[in-house]
N, C-alpha and C positions, 0 to 999 in steps of 0.2 A: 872217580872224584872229579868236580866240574872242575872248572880254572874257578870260579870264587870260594872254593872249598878249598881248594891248594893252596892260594892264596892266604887264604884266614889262617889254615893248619901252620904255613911255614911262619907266619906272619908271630905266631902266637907258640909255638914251638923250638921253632930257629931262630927270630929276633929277623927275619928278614922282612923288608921295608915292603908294603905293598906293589907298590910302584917297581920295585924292584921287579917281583914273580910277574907281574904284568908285563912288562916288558919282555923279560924272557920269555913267556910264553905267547906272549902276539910273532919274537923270532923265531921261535921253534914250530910257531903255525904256518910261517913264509916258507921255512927249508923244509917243512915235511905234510906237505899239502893233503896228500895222499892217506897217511897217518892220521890227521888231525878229521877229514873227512868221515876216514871209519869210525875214528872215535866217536866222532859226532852221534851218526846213527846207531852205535851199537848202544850208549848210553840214551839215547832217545826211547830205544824200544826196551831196555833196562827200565826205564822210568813208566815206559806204556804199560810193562808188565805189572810192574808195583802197584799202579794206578787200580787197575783191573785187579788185582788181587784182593787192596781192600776193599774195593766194591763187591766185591763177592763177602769177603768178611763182613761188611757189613750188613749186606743182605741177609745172611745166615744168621747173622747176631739178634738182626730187627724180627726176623721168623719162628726164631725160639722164643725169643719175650712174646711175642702175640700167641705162640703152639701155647704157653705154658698158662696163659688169660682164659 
């Protein structure tokens, strides 16, 4: 989940202020550098993979409508 996805979830789930999970999570990026880093990148290439999958999906989808013409 990104921080604007957290944000939104708790915001709209828990009744918690925006402003609030923003804050907490800019201090929890100060104490846990390290953490916050991996995250980064793992969800980085989470999201490269996703990318790349529907391009394949879509490539497949657009080669079937044309096989079937």
């Amino acid at each position: 989940m990104s921080k604007e996805e957290c944000v939104e979830a708790l915001s709209k789930h828990a009744n918690i202020q925006p402003v609030i999970t923003s804050t907490v999570w800019k201090e929890l990026e100060k104490e846990n550098k390290e953490f916050f880093q991996a995250y980064t990148k793992s969800r980085g290439e989470r999201v490269a993979e996703t990318e790349t999958k529907h391009r394949f999906q879509d490539i497949i989808s657009k080669s079937k409508k044309y096989t079937k013409d």
